[in-house]
C-alpha positions in Angstrom: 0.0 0.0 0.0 1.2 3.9 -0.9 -0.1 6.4 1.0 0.0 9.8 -1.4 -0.9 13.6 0.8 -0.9 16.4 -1.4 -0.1 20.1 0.0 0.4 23.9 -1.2 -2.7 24.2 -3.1 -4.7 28.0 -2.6 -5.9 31.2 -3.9 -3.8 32.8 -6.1 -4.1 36.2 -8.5 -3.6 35.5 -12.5 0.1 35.7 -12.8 1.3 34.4 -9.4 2.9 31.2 -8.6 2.2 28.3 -6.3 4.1 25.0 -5.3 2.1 21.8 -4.6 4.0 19.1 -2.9 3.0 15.3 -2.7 4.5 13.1 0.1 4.3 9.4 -0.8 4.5 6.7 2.1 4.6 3.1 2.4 5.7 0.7 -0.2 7.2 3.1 -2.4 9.7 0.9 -3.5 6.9 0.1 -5.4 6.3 3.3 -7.5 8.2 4.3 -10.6 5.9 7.1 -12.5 4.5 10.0 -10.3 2.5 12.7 -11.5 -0.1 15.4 -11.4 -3.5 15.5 -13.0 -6.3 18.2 -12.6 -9.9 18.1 -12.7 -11.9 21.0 -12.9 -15.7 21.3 -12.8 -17.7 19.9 -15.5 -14.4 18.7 -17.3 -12.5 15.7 -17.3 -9.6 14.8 -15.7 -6.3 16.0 -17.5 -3.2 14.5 -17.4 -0.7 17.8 -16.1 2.6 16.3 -15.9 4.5 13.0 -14.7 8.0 12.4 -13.8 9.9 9.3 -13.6 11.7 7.6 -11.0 15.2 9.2 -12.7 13.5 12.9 -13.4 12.2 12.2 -16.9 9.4 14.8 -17.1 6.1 15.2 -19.4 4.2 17.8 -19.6 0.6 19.0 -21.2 0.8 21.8 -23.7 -1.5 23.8 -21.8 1.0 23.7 -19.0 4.5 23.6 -20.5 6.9 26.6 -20.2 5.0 27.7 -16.8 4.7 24.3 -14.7 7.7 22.1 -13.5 8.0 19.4 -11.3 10.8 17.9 -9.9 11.2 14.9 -7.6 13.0 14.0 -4.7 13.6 10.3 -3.7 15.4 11.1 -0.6 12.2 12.7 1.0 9.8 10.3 -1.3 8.3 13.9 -2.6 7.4 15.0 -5.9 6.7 18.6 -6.3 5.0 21.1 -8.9 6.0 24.4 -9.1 3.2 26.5 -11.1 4.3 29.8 -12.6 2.8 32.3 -14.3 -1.1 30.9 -13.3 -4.1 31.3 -15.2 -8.1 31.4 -14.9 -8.1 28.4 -16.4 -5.5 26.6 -14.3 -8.5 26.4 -11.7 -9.1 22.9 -10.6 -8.4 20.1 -8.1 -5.3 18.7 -8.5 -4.6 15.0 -7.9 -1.1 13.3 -7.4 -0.8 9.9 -8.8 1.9 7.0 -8.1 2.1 4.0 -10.9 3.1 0.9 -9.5 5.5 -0.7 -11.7 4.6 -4.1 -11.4 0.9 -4.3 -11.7 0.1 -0.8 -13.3 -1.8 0.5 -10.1 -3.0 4.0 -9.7 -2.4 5.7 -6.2 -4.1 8.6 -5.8 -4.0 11.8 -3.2 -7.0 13.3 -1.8 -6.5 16.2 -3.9 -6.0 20.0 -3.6 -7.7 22.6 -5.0 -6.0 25.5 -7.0 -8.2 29.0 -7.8 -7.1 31.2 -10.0 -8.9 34.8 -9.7 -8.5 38.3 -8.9 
C-alpha cells in the first residue's frame, strides 16, 4: 500500500505562482511514475505532468513553459512548481503514483487550486 498527501494548493491572483507538494508513504519501493492531474468542474480529468523515478518529465501543452515538477527520492516527494497561473489553471489537483509491477494507480486526496483576482 502507498499512502500519497498532497499540500500547497490555494488562492492565487492571474500571474502568481504556487508550489504543490505530494508526500508518498509506504511501499514506495513500489512506484516508478508519479505525477499530477487536474480536474476542474464539469471537465475531465487531465493528465498535467509526470515524472519518472530518474527525473524524466512530461508535460501537457497547456501547461508547458510555466509548470515544472521535480522529484526527490530522498524525501519520497514530488513537487510542482506553477508559474505564471491562469483562470483556467482552476481545478483540483490530484497526485498519482504508478506501480510498476501491476500498473496500479495511487491517488492523493487532492488539492484545490483557484485562479482569480
Amino acid at each position: 500500500q502507498v499512502q500519497l498527501v498532497e499540500s500547497g494548493g490555494g488562492l492565487v491572483q492571474p500571474g502568481g505562482s504556487l508550489r504543490l507538494s505530494c508526500a508518498a508513504s509506504g511501499s514506495i519501493f513500489s512506484i516508478s511514475v508519479m505525477g499530477w492531474y487536474r480536474q476542474a468542474p464539469g471537465k475531465q480529468r487531465e493528465l498535467v505532468a509526470r515524472i519518472t523515478s530518474v527525473g524524466r518529465t512530461t508535460y501537457a501543452d497547456s501547461v508547458k513553459g510555466r509548470f515544472t515538477s521535480a522529484r526527490d527520492n530522498a524525501k519520497n516527494t514530488v513537487y510542482l512548481q506553477m508559474n505564471s497561473l491562469k483562470p483556467e489553471d482552476t481545478a483540483v489537483y490530484y497526485c498519482y503514483g504508478l506501480e510498476a509491477s501491476t500498473n496500479y494507480l495511487y491517488w492523493g486526496q487532492g488539492t484545490q487550486v483557484t485562479v482569480s483576482s
